[in-house]
N, C-alpha and C positions, 0 to 999 in steps of 0.2 A: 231408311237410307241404305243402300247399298256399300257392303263392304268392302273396304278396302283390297284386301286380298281378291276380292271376284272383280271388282274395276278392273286391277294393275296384278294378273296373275304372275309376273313377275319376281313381283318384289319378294316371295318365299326365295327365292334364289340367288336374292344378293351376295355375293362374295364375301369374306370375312377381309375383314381390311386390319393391318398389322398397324400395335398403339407404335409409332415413332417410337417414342423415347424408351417402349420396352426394346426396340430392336437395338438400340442404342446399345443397352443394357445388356444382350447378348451379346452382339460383336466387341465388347468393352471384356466380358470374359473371355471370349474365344482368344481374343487378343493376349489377355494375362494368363492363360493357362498355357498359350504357345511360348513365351515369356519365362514361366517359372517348369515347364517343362526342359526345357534348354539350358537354362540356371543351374539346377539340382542337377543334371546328369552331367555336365562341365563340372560341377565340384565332387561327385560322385567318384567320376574319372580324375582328377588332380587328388583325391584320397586314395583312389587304387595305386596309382603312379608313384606316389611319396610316402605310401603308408601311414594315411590319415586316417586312425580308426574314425575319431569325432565327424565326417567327411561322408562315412560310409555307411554307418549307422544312426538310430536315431535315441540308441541309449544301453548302457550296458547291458550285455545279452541278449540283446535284438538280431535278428538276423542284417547279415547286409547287404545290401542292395549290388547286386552281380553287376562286373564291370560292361556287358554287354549288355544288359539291360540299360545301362545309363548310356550307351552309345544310342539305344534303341529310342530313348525319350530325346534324345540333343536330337536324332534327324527325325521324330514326328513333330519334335517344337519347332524345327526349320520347318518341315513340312504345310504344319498349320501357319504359319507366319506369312510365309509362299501363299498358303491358299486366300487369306482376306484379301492379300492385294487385288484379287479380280481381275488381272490381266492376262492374256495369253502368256505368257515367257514363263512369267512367277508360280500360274494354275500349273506347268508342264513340270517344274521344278515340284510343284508339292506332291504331283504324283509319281516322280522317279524317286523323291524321297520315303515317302509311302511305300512304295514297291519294294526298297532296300530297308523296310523297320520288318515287312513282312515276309521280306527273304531273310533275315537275320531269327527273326520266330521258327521258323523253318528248318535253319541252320541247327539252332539248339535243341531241335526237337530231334534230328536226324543224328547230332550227338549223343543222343537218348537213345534210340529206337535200333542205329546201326553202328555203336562203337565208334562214331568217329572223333577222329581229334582234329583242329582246326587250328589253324597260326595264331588266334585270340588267347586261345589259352595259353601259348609260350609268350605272349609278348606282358599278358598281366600275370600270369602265377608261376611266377620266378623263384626262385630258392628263399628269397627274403620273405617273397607272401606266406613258403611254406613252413617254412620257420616259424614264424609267426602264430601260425597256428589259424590261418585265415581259411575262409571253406575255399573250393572253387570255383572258377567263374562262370562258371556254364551256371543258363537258367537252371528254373527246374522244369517240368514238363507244363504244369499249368500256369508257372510264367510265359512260357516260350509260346503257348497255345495264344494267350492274353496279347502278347503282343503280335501273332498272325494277324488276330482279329482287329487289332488296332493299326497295324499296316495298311489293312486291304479296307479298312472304313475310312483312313486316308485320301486312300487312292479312289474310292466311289467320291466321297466328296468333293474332292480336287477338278474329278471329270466329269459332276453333275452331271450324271447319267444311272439308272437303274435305281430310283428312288426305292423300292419295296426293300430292296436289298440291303440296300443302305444303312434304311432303318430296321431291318433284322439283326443284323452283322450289329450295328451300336446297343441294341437291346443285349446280346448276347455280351459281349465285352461289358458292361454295365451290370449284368448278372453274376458275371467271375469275377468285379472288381468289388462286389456287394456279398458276396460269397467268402472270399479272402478275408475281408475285415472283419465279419462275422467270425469267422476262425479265429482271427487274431484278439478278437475279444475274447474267447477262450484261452489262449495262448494268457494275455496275459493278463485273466482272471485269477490263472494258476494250474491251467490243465496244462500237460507237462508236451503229449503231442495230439497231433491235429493233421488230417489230411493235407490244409493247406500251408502249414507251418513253416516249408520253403518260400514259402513270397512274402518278401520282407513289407514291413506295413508301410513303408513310404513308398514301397513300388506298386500296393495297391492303392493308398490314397492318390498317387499320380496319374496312375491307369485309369481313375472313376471321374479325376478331373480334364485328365485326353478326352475320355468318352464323353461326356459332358461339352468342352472344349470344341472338340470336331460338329457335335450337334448344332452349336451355337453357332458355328460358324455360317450358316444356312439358316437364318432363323425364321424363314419365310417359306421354311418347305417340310414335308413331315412329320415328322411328331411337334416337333418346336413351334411351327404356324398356329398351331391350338395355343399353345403359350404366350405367343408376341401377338396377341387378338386384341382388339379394342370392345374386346365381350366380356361378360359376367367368367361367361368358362377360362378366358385369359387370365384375367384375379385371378384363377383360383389355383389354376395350372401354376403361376408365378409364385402364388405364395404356400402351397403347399406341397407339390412333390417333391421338393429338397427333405421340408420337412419327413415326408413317407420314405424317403429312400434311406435317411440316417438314422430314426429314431428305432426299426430293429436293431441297427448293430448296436446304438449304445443301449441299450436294456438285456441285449444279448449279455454286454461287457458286465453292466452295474449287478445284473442279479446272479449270475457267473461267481463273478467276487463277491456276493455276499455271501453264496455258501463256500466258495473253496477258501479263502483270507478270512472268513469272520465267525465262519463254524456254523454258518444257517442251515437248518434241516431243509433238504429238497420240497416238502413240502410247504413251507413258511417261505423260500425264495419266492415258488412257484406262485403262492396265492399273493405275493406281492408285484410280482409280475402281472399277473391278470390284472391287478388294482392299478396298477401304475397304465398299462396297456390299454385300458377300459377307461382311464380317466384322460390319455390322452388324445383317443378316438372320440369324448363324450366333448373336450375343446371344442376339437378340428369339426367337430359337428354344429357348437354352438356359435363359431366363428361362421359358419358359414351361411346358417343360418340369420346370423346378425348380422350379415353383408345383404343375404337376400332380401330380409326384410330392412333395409335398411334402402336398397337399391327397388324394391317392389314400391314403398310410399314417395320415393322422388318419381317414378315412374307414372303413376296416379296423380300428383300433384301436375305433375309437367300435362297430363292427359286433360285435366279439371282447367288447366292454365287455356288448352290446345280447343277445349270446348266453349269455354269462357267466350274465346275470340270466333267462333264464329257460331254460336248460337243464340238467338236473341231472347233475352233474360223475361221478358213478360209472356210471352206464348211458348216459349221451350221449342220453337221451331227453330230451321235456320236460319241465321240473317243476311243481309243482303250481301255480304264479300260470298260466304259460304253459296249461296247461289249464283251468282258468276263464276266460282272458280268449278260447279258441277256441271253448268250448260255448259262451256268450254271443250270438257270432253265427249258431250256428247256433239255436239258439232261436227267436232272431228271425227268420230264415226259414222256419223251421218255421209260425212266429206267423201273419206276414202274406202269405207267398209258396205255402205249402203244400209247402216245401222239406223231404219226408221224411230222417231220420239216424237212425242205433242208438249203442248206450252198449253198451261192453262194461268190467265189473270183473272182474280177475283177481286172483286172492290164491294166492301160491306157499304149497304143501299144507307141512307140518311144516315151516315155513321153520327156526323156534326149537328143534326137534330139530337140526336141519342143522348152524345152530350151536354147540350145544351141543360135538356132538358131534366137530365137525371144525375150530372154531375162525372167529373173527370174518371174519380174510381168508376162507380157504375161503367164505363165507356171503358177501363183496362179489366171488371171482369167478361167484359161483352166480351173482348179479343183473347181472353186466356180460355173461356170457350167455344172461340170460335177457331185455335190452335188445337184442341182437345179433338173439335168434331172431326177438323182436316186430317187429324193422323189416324183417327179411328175408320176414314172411311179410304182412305189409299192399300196399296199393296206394300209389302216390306220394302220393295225395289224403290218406289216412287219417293220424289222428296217434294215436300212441301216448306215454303219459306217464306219470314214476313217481305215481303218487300218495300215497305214502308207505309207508315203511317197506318192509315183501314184497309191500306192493297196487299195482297196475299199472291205466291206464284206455285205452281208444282209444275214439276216436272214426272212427264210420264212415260219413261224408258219402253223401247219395244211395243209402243204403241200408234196406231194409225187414227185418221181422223173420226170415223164413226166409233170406236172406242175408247177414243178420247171426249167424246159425246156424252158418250153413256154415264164414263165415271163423273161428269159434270151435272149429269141427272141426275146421280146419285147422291154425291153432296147437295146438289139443292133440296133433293127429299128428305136429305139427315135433317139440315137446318129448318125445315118446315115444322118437320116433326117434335125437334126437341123442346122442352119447356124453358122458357125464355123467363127469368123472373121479373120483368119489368114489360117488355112487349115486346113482339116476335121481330126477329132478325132475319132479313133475309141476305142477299148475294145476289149481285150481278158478274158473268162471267165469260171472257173471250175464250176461245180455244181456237190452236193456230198450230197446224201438222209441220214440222219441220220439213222444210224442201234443201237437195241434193247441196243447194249456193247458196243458203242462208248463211248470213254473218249475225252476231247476238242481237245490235242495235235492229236490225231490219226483224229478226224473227217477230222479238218484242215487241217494233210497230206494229207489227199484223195484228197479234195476240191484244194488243190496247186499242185497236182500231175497231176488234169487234166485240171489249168491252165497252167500249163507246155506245157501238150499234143497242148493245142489249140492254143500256142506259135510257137510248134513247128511245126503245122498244116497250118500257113502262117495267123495268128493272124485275129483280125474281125470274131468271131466267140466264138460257146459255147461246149465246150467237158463236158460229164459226166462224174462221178468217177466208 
């Protein structure tokens, strides 16, 4: 039988079709990250304003989260909020808000690079902040970087355009926000400083939920389409990259503090780190494994279910749906392609003598070797199928009528030949060339019309139509 893929060269190229309810599951984040983005940097700003340490920070001694920076999360939380809507007006708002997160990055970085001082800083760091002993409000430099990049991934998304870019610019924001906490798992393992030790860790855990957040919002196009799949690789995307992106920083953090807080020798951290590290790559392995074979035997079973129905259980041939649903296409390219085929019916000669005479079994293994000989003497391409009862049909792809001849010479020699344990079996057999306007019922007459003939011909033998 010919495969599937060579019938319907196609179907290798089916499109990846997104599960519903995973995409559900994305814009359900997208939605809460534009939400708690907004949130946090409103109460952010209402602790700069009123001198809410609790507000600003997320625990004694923590850094705090700069008053521009929480300006910068309230307009990328409008920004994304704006962007789910999907309408012209709201998409146009998410990208002039976008634009002003990444002209505010901009801002604090040019207060870096060129000394400048800016009206933000007089409106929140007032004599009371100073007093206080509060830092300044300007980012730091790879805050202010973090959020260019999370402006201008705003602004690509918002304007669905420049896909590659998109997803560069989110990878990158997603590697500074994964970078920071990392640090901060050092920070407060007990290392005292840290390159990235200015970005407060709720400005990096907010940054990696933005970047996340914005991704989601799209969840039918770039890296995310892999995720929201109705495929094996969608599981897997779903349920382990969260996993792979968190589990460095916390073993960063856990083996950090076992040597600086507990007194662990660098090398007893280290060798437990590998242990911990190797045992949870040797999981995410057996997990995935036990999905695959878990999704491999429904797979098999569904195929066994799929063969059941249409291959017929005494001869292991195909049975009669399965052979109307193969003539079918070939019709069709007979129809419009000029794609020549033959039809051959065979009917086993005194089958109901056979019976009679030597018994029902006897008569089902007559037919289970007369399945054996039909598949031994076709091409891989060709299909042979019971058609009922002692009638047998093939079909013979790319075949004309003198070659359709032949092969029917040739089964009749198999069946001559072979050793019959009871007494020899022969075949009577029509062959009938498909024409340009053949419809199935009409081919079949022809092809039973000159099984007929070769009946009537004194059987053991092949007539054409």
């Amino acid at each position: 039988m010919t495969p599937a893929g060579a019938k319907y060269p196609n179907m290798s190229r089916v499109p990846l079709q997104p599960d519903p309810q995973a995409v559900r599951g994305f814009l359900l984040y997208a939605r809460s990250g534009g939400v708690l983005m907004t949130l946090v940097g409103v109460a952010v700003l209402v602790g700069w304003w009123w001198d809410i340490r609790l507000l600003i920070t997320v625990g004694p001694g923590q850094e705090a989260m700069k008053a521009s920076a929480a300006i910068g999360f309230v307009l990328s939380g409008l920004a994304l909020l704006a962007s789910l809507r999907g309408q012209p007006g709201p998409l146009r708002w998410g990208q002039g808000l976008s634009l002003a997160v990444a002209v505010l990055g901009l801002a604090n970085l040019a207060q870096d690079w060129w000394r400048l001082e800016l009206d933000l800083d007089r409106v929140f760091n007032d004599s009371a902040t100073l007093r206080n002993g509060w830092p300044s409000v300007r980012m730091s430099q790879a805050t202010a970087s973090a959020f260019f990049l999370l402006g201008l991934l705003g602004f690509l998304t918002s304007s669905r355009r420049w896909l590659w870019l998109r997803e560069l610019v989110a990878v990158s924001l997603l590697a500074t926000a994964m970078f920071a906490l990392a640090a901060h798992g050092f920070v407060l393992a007990g290392e005292t400083s840290t390159a990235f030790h200015p970005v407060a860790i709720h400005t990096a855990i907010l940054l990696l939920i933005a970047a996340l957040g914005w991704m989601s919002s799209q969840p039918t196009t770039g890296l995310t389409r892999i995720a929201t799949a109705d495929t094996l690789g969608g599981v897997f995307a779903r349920r382990l990259a969260l996993a792979a992106l968190l589990l460095p920083v916390a073993f960063t953090f856990a083996f950090k503090a076992l040597q600086s807080r507990l007194g662990a020798t660098e090398v007893f951290a280290l060798s437990l780190a590998a242990l911990f590290t190797g045992g949870s790559m040797a999981w995410m392995v057996w997990w995935v494994a036990n999905l695959l074979d878990r999704t491999e035997r429904q797979r098999r079973e569904a195929a066994m279910l799929r063969d059941d129905a249409r291959t017929d259980v005494l001869t292991g041939l195909a049975n009669r749906r399965a052979f109307d649903a193969m003539l079918e296409p070939l019709l069709h390219g007979r129809r419009e392609h000029d794609a020549g085929f033959s039809l051959l019916l065979l009917d086993v000669d005194f089958f109901k003598s056979y019976n009679d005479q030597f018994g029902h079994q006897a008569g089902d293994q007559a037919l289970r070797h007369t399945g054996r000989l039909l598949r031994a003497a076709l091409r891989p391409g060709d299909v042979a199928a019971r058609y009922g009862g002692e009638e047998f049909a093939v079909l013979l792809p790319d075949t004309d009528a003198p070659a359709a001849l032949k092969v029917a010479e040739r089964i009749l020699a198999d069946f001559r030949a072979f050793r019959w344990p009871l007494r020899p079996i022969t075949l009577s057999i029509g062959a009938a060339e498909a024409r340009k306007h053949d419809t199935a019922p009409y081919l079949l007459h022809r092809a039973d019309a000159a099984l007929y003939q070769a009946k009537r011909a004194g059987r053991d033998r092949v007539m054409p139509a």
